[in-house]
N, C-alpha and C positions, 0 to 999 in steps of 0.2 A: 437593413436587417436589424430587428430591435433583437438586443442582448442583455443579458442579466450579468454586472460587475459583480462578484462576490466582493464583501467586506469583510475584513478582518482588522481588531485591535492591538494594537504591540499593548501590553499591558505591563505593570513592574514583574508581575507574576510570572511572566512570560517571558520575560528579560532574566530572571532570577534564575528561570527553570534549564535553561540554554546556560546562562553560567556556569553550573552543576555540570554540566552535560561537559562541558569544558574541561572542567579542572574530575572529570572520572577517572580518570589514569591516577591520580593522586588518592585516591576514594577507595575506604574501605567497605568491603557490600558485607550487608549484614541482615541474619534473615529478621523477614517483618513476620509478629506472630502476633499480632493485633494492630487490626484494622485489615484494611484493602490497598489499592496499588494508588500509587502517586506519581505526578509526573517526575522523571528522573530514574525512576525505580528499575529493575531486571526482573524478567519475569523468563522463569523456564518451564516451555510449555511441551503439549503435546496437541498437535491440531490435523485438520484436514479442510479441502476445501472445492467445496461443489458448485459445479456449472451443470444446472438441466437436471441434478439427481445424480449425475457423474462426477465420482472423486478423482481431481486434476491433479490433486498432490495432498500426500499425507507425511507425518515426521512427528518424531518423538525428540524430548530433550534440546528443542528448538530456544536460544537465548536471543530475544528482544527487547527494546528499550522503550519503555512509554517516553517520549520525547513532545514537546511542543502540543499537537493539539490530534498527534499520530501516535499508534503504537508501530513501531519500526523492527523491522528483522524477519518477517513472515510476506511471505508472496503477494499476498495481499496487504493492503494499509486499513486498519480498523480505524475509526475516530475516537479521541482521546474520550467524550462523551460514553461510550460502549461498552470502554472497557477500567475507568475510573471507578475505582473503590472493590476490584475484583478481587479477591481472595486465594491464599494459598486452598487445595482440592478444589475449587469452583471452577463450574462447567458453564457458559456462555455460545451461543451461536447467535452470530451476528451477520448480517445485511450489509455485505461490500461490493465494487466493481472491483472487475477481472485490471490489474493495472497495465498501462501501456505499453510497460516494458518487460511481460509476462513472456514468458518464454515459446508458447503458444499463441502465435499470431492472431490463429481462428476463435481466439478467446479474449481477448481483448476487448476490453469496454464491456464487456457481457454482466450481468447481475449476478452474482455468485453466493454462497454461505460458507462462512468462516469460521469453524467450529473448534474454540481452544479449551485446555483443560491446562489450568496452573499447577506444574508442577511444584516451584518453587520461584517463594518471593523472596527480593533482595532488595536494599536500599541505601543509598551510597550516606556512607556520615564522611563527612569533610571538617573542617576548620572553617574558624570565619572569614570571611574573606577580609584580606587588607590590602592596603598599599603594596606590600612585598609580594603577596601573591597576585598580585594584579600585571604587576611586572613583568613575572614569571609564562604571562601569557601576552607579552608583546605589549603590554598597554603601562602609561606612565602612572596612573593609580586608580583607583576604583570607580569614579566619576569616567574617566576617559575609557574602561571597558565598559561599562554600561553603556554610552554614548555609542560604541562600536559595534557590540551586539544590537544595540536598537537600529542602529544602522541596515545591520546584516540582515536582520530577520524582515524588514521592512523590505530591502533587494528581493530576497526568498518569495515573500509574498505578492509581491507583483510581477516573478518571475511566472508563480505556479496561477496567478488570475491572467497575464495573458496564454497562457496554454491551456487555459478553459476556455476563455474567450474563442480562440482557436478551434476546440474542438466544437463552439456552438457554432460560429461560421461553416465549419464543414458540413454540421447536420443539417444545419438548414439551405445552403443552397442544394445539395443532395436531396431535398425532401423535394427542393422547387423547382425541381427540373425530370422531365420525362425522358428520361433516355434510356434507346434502344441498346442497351449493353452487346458486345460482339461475342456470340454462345462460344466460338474457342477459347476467347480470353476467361470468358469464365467459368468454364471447365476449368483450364489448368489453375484458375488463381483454388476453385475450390479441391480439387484433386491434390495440391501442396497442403492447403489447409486438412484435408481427413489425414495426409501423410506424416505430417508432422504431431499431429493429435496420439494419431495411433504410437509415433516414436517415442513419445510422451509417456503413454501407459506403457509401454514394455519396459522404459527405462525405472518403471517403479514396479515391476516385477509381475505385471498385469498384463497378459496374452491377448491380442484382438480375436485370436479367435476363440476366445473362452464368453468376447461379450453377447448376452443377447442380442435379438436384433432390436428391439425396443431402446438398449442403449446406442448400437452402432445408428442407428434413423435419426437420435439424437444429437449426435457426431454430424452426422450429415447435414442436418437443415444448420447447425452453428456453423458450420463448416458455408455452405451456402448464404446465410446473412451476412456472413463475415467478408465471403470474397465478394457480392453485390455492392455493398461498403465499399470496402476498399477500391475495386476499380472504379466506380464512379467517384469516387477522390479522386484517383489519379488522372481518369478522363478530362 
């Protein structure tokens, strides 16, 4: 099976930025009123987020953290690329996957759009880092937390490139193999999937029987690629 490694550089920037991220709890957030967002920064949003033209989840006054090379705290994972340099009132919709550990099975890995509006930008001011505060975070001075975050984030990233690697494995022998999937199993795996979809939208105050049928057909066929998927994984 040829597979594609993702690469990624630990960089000092990157190492600095995970420092920050460290010593937050000591960090006073202060609003940004020029410029856009930086890594480190909080950002409070207002977003929603569509699978198929269907809103999956929406939320206002949502606090996330542009962290590493992710904006973190939102259902979805935006790339730091996306959403760098975005501004307090700026409105952005962006091009994510549905993430793995999405609360709706039948949505997972699916192409989705990530639609945030910055409420409010915040930006941590700290002290410089020294020897005392280096301590303070289990490391014997500045040189040896550096060392251990470059460590860390190096673990991280070869954690999250074999769980790609991973997921290309499964595509592709799923792709290379012709099987006759068994029509009960895949009834019930899709029947869980519309079921859990639908518990989805009621829990956001959304009536399945208020959707058209254009969107419920919608539901269905995600519903359907999703359980096809999954049991030929598990076969």
């Amino acid at each position: 099976l040829a597979l594609e490694r993702r690469k990624a550089e630990v960089t000092d920037e990157r190492i600095d930025d995970y420092i920050k991220m460290l010593r937050r709890t000591e960090s006073d957030y202060v609003p940004v009123t020029d410029g856009g967002a930086k890594p480190g920064d909080r950002l409070t949003v207002a977003g929603s987020l569509e699978v198929d033209g269907a809103r999956v989840w929406e939320a206002e006054h949502e606090i996330c953290h542009l962290v590493d090379d992710l904006l973190l705290g939102l259902p979805a994972r935006a790339k730091r690329e996306d959403v760098e340099g975005i501004a307090a009132g700026e409105e952005r919709a962006l091009d994510v996957k549905v993430p793995d550990d999405f609360k709706d099975e039948a949505l997972r890995g699916k192409d989705a759009k990530l639609k945030i509006k910055v409420e409010e930008l915040k930006r941590p001011e700290v002290s410089p880092l020294t020897d005392e505060a280096a301590r303070e975070l289990g490391s014997t001075d500045v040189e040896d937390l550096r060392s251990r975050v470059r460590a860390r984030i190096e673990s991280q990233m070869e954690r999250a490139t074999r769980e790609d690697l991973e997921r290309q494995v499964v595509d592709k022998l799923i792709g290379a193999v012709d099987l006759a999937l068994p029509a009960g199993m895949l009834e019930r795996e899709m029947r869980a999937s519309e079921v859990r979809q639908m518990v989805r939208l009621a829990q956001m105050g959304i009536s399945p029987d208020s959707l058209e049928q254009g969107h419920r057909d919608r539901i269905r066929e995600g519903a359907r690629e999703a359980s096809d998927r999954n049991v030929k994984a598990r076969l």
